[in-house]
N, C-alpha and C positions, 0 to 999 in steps of 0.2 A: 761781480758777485757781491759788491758790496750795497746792492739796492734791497735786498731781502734784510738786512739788519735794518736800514732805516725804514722800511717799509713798515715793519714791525713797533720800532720806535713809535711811529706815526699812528699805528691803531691803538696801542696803549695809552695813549698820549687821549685820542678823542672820544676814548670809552671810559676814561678817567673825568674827562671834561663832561660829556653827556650822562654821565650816570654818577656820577660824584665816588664810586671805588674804583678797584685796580681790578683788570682781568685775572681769575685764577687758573685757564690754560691757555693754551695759543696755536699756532704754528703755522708756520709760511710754505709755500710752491710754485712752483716758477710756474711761469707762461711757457707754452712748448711752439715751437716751428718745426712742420709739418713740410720736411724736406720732398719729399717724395713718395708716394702710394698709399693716400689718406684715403683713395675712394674706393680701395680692393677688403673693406672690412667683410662687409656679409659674405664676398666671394672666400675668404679665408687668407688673401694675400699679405702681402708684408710692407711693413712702411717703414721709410727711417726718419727722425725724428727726434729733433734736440732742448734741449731745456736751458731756457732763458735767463741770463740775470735780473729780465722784469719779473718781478715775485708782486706774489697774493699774502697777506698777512689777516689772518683771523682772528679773533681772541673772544672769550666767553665769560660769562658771569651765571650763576647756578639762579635761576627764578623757584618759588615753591608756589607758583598760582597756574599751572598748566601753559603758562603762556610763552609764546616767542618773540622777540620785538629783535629787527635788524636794520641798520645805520650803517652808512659809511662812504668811500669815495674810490671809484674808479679812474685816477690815471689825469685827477682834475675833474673827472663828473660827479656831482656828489649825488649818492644815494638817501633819498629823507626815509625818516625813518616811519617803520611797519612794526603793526604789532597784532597778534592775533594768537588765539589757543593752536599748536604746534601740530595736534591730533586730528583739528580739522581744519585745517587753511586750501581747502580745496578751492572754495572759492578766489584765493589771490593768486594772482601771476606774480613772476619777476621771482626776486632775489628770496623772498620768505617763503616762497613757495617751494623752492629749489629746495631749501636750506631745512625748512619741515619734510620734505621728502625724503630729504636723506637721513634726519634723526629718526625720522619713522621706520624705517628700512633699516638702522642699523639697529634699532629695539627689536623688529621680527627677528633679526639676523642672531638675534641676543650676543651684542658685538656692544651694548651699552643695555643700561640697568633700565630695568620696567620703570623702576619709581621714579625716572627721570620726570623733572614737573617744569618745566621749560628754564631758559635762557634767556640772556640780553647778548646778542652777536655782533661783534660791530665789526666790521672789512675796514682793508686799505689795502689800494691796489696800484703797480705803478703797468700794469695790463691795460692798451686803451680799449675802451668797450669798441665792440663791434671790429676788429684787428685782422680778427683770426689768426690770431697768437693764442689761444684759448685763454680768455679773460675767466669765463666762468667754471672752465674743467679747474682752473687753478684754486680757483674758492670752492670747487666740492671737493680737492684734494686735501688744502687747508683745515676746510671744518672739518671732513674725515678723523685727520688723522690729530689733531685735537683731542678729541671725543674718541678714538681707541686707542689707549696706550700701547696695548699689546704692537701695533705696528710702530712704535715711537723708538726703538732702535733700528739703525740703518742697516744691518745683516738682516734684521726680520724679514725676508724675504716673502716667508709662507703666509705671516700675518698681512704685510704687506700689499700681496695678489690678492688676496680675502680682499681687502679694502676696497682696493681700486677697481675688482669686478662688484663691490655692493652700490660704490660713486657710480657707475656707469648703468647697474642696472636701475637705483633710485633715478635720474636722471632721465631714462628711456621711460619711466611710468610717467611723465609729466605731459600732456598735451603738447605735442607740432615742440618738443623740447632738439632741437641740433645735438647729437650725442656722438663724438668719437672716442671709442673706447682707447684707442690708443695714447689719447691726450692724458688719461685717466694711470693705466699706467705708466709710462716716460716720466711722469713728475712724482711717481710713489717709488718705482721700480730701477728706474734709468741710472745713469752713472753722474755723477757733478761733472761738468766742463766738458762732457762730448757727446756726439748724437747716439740711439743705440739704435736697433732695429728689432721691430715690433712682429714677430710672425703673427699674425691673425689665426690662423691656422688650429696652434695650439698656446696660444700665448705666452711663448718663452719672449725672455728679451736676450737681446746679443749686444755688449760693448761692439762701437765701430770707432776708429781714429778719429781726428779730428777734421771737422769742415773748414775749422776758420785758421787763417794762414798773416804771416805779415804782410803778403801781398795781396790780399782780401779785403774788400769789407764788407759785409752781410745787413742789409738794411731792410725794412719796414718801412710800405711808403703809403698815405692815405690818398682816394680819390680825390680828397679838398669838397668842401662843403656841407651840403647833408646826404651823401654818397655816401660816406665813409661810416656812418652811423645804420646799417641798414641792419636790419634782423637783433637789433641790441635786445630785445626781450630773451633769446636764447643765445647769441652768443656772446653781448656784453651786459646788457640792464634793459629797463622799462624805456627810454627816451632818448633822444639826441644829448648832446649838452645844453644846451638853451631852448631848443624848441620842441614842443610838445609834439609828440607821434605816437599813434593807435598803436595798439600789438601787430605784428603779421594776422594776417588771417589765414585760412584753410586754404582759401583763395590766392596767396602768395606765390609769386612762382618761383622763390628759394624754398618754400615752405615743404618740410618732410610731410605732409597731408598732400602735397601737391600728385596728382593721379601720375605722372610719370615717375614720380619716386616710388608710389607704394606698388607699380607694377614692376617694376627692377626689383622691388624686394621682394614680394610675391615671385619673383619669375626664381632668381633665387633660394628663397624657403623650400618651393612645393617639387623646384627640381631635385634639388639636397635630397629631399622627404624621398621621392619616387624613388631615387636612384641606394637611398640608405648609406648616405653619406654626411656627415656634421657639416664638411661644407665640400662646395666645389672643386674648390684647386684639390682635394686629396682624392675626384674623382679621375682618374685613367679616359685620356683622352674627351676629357669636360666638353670642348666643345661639339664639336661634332654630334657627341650622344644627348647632350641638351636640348641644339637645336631639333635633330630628329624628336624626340621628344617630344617639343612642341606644339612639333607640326601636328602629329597625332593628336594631341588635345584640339588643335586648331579643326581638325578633320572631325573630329567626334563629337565636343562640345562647340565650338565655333568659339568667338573673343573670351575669354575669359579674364578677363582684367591682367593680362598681357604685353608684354611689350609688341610689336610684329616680332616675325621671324628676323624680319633683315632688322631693326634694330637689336634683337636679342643678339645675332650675329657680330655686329659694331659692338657692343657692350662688352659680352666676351672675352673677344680679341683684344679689347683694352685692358680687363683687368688684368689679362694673362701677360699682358706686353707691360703693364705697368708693375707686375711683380716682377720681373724680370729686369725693370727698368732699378728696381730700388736695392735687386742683388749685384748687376753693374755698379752702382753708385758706392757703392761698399769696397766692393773690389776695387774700383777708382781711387780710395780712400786708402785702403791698404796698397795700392800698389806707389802710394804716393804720386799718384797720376791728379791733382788736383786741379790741371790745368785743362782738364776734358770735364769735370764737372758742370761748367754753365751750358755748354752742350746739351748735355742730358736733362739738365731741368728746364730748358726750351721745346727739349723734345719733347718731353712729358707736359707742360702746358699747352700745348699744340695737340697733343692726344686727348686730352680733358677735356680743351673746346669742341672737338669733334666728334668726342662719342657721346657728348652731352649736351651740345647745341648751343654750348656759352656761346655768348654774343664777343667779340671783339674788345677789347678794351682799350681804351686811345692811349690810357698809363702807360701799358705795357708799350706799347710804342715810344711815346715821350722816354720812357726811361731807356731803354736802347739808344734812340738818337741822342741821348746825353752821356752814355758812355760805358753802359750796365753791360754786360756782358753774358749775363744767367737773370730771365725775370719769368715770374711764374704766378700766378693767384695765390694769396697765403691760405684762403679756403674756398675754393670755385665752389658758389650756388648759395654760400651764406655772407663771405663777405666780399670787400671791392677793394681791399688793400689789395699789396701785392710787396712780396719781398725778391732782393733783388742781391745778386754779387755782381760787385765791382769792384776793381782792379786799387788796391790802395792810394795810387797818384791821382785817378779821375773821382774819387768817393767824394772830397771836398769840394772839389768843382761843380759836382753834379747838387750836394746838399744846398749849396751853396743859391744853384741856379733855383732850385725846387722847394727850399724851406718855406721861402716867403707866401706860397699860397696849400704848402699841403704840410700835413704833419708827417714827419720820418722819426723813426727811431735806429739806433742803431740795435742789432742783434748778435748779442754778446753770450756764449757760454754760462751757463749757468748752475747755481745747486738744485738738488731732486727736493723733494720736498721735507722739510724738518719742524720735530715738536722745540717749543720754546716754554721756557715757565712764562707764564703769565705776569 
């Protein structure tokens, strides 16, 4: 936990040096890992979901020319800096665009002051881009909560939830933008030092025990090379570290415009809709009268930008088996059974490749045959890390074997996200 203090140090430090004053507000949020049932959001499922001692550090300088300019480094990639009127930065991608989204969105929200006339933002992140550790949920939590006091004590609860549903909704208006709301709340909402769980449902959180054990160790491992940087425009920044790459396009096939993703959510929305329900899981017997469902539109209308029946079928079945999978892991937790845990997170990346067609990963394999014992995707579809428990005696062995061509981190407990003065 003691990366979010120097992380902080580190932005003050080069928003001092880039702009020759001191920031007048701040505040840091950890990166969250996404233990178990990140892909049951639209269905209303539940995830559990822990907050990281890698933190996001933000800090802010008041501009009076309308404008926004944002600097800074991710994790050793450094961000050059952007500068652009705040009200219209539609035309930019990446970090300023993100970042005008949300000050825009908290002005509707009137959650910050009309007369706001832009900012100089500067980040420091010790989140590597592209992780799927949420590099970037952590810097819309950061700025967030910055810029609304109101959420800046830790009981604030209600101000809080305000917050993290405005990050998550400014976030979803951005173009092919990766958005788990859950990452959103966990780093505003969550408990310092253990996972909680995220109903989707109605969005309560729930403290759960701890993951991490002395005979644990929880790692973060990169595919090595320029794998490990894929989709950085939404989930870490604009580029590799060294070498230049386009944004995703529509075309991407991690990419939320990708036609199989917006027929799951369509399949989704318009059953919810039919049936007069907020979401699925709170329908009585979901599947079955879904799939029926369907099939009728399929008989009446024909394709309608639909999954098949048998994939809506596999889909289903997973998310319901994967909410199920994340109220085990809980109970596993509580019953101090932490020794069936990698278990279940095998079973659950086994489930994910299957109802979504993931391709195989050699990682995943590599990291088994060196001694892991639980390895799963840290975000199947966006990125190609993958986190990993293992057994405290094989943890150095395995780093040891694996450092020299891929980057690992360790995944450590961490604080929710907090304001700092400036």
């Amino acid at each position: 936990m003691l990366q979010s203090t120097s992380v902080m140090d580190r932005a003050r430090a080069l928003h001092r040096r880039e702009l020759g004053v001191p920031p007048s507000m701040g505040a840091t949020a950890p990166g969250t890992w996404c233990i178990v049932g990140e892909h049951t959001d639209e269905f209303g499922g539940t995830v559990v979901i822990a907050p990281l001692d890698l933190a996001t550090a933000v800090v802010l300088s008041p501009r009076k020319d309308g404008m926004l300019s944002v600097r800074g480094d991710f994790a050793g990639f450094p961000i050059a800096q952007e500068t652009a009127r705040f009200r219209h930065s539609t035309s930019h991608s990446g970090l300023l665009a993100r970042a005008a989204r949300l000050i825009v969105t908290l002005i509707q929200r009137q959650m910050l002051s009309r007369d706001t006339s832009g900012f100089d933002l500067t980040v420091c992140s010790d989140v590597p881009l592209g992780s799927g550790l949420g590099a970037l949920h952590s810097f819309d939590a950061a700025l967030g909560l910055a810029l609304y006091p109101e959420a800046h004590p830790l009981a604030e609860s209600p101000s809080r939830a305000r917050l993290a549903s405005v990050c998550t909704q400014a976030v979803r208006s951005l173009p092919g933008a990766q958005v788990l709301r859950a990452r959103h709340i966990a780093a505003l909402r969550g408990v310092s030092g253990r996972p909680c769980m995220v109903d989707y449902s109605d969005g309560s959180v729930t403290e759960t025990p701890p993951l991490h054990s002395p005979r644990t160790v929880a790692l973060g491992i990169a595919p090595g090379g320029a794998e490990s940087t894929t989709n950085l425009v939404h989930e870490g920044a604009d580029k590799p570290r060294d070498t230049p790459r386009p944004a995703p396009s529509a075309e991407s096939p991690h990419s939320p415009e990708d036609a199989a993703v917006l027929a799951r959510r369509r399949l989704i929305e318009d059953a919810a809709h039919a049936f007069g329900t907020e979401c699925l899981r709170l329908l009585p017997d979901s599947t079955p009268r879904v799939l029926d469902w369907l099939k009728a539109v399929y008989a009446v209308h024909g394709p309608q930008g639909y999954p098949s029946v048998e994939e809506a079928a596999t889909l289903l079945r997973f998310w319901e088996e994967e909410t199920h999978r994340s109220h085990r892991l809980v109970s596993l937790l509580r019953g101090r059974r932490e020794g069936e845990v990698p278990a279940l997170l095998n079973e659950s990346r086994e489930a994910v490749a299957k109802a979504y067609g993931e391709a195989a990963s050699g990682l995943v394999g590599e990291c088994l045959r060196r001694g892991a014992s639980g390895v799963r995707l840290a975000r199947a579809g966006v990125s190609e890390w993958v986190t990993v428990l293992v057994g405290a005696e094989e943890a150095e062995a395995l780093r040891e074997r694996m450092a020299t061509t891929r980057e690992i981190v360790v995944l450590r407990p961490g604080d929710i996200a907090q304001a700092q003065e400036g």
